[in-house]
C-alpha positions as CSV (number, residue, x, y, z in Angstrom):
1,X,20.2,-21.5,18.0
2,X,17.9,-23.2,16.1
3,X,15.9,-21.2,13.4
4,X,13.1,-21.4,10.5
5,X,12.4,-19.0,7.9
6,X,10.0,-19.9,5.2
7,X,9.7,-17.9,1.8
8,X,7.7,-18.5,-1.3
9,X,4.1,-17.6,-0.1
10,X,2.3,-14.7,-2.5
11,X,-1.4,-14.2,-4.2
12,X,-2.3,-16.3,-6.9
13,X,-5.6,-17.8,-8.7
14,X,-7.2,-20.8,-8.1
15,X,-6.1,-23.5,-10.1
16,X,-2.4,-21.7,-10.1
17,X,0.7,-23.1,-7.7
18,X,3.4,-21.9,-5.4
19,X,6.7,-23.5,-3.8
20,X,7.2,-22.9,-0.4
21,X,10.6,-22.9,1.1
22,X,11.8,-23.9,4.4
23,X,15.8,-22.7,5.1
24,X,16.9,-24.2,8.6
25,X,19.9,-23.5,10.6
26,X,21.2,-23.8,14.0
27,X,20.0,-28.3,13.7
28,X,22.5,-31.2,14.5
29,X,21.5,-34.2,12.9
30,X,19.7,-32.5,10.5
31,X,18.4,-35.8,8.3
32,X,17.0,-36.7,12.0
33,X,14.1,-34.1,12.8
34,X,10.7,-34.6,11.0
35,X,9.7,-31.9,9.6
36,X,6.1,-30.6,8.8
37,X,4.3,-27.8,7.5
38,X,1.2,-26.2,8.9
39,X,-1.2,-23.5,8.0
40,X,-3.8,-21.3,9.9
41,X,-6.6,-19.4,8.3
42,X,-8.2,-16.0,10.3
43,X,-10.4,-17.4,13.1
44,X,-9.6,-21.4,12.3
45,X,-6.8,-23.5,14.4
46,X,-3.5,-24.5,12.3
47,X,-3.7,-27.7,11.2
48,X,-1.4,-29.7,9.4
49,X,-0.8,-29.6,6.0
50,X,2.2,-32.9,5.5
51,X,4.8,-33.7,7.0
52,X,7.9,-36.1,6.4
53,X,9.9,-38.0,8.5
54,X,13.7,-38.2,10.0
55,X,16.0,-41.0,8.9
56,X,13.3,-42.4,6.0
57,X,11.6,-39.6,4.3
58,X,8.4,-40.6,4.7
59,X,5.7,-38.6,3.4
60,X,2.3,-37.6,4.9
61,X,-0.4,-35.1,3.4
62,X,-3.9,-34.1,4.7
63,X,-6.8,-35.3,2.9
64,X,-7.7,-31.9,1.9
65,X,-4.2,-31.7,0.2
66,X,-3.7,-34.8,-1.3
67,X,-2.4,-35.3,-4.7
68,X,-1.8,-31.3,-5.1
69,X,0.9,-30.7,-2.7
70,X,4.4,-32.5,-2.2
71,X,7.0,-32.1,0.1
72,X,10.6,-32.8,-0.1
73,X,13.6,-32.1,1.4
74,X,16.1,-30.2,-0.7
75,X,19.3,-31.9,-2.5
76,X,21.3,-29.2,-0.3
77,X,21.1,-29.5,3.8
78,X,18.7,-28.2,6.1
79,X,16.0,-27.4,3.2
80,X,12.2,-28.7,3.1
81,X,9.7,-27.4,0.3
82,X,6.2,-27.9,-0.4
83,X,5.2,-27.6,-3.6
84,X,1.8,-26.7,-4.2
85,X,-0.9,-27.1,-6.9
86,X,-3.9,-26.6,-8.3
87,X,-4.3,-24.0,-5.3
88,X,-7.9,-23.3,-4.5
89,X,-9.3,-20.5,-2.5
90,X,-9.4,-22.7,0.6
91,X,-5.7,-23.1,0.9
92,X,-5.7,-19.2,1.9
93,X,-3.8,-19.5,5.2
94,X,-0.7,-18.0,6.6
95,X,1.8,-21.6,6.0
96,X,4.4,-22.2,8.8
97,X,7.8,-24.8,8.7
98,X,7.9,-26.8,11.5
99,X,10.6,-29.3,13.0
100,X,10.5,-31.6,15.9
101,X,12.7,-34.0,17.3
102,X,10.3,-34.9,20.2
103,X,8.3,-36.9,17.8
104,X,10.7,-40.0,16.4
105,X,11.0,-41.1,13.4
106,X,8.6,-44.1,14.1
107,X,6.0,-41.9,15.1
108,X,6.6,-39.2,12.4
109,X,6.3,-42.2,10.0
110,X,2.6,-43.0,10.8
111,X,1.1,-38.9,10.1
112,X,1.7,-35.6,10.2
113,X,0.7,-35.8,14.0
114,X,-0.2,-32.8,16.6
115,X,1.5,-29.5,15.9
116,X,2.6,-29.4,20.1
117,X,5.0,-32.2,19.6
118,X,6.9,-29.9,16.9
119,X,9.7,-27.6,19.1
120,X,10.5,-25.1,16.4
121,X,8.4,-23.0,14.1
122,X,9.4,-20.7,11.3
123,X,7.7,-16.9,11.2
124,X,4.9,-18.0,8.7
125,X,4.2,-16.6,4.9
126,X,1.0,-15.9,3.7
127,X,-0.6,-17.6,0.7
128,X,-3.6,-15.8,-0.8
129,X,-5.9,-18.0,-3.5
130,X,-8.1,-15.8,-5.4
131,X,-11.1,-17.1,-6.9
């Protein structure tokens, strides 16, 4: 059984940064699923924060993100991160991990892409950006 739990979300002030973690388990071909992390504020749709791909790594942010968050996978299996910086009150959202094998790695190489084509979603943490 495949399964997501992130960790690492928390209140902090603008300008201030956070890592979010993404532990994994249950995956076969683990260096094979894209992987992507979304967010959702109260009364917005999620949208997608970056992703990165299977197979190649490649990276992909939103413009709104750009330059202040990176994600990686970890040195040990089954990990993804998203490190976070220079936070402003905008990034308040509740931040899921998602994976997807239904989107290749081709695809997954050209954007973040539609969070429908990801099959499994973590609970979500909640990061809070005071002002």
């Amino acid at each position: 059984q495949v399964q997501l739990v992130e960790s690492g979300g928390g209140v902090v002030q603008s300008g201030g940064s956070l890592t979010l973690s993404c532990v994994t388990s249950g995956f076969t071909e683990w260096d094979y699923y894209g992987m992507g992390w979304f967010r959702q504020a109260p009364g917005k749709e999620r949208e997608g924060v970056s992703a990165i791909s299977g197979a190649d790594d490649t990276t992909h942010y939103a413009e709104a993100v750009k330059g202040r968050f990176t994600i990686r996978r970890g040195d040990a299996k089954n990990m993804v991160y998203l490190q976070m910086n220079n936070l402003k009150p905008e990034d308040t959202a509740v931040y899921y991990c998602a994976a997807t094998r239904r989107y290749s790695p081709l695809t997954m190489r050209h954007g973040i892409n539609a969070p429908a084509g990801y099959d499994s979603w973590g609970q979500g943490t909640q990061v809070t950006v005071s002002s």
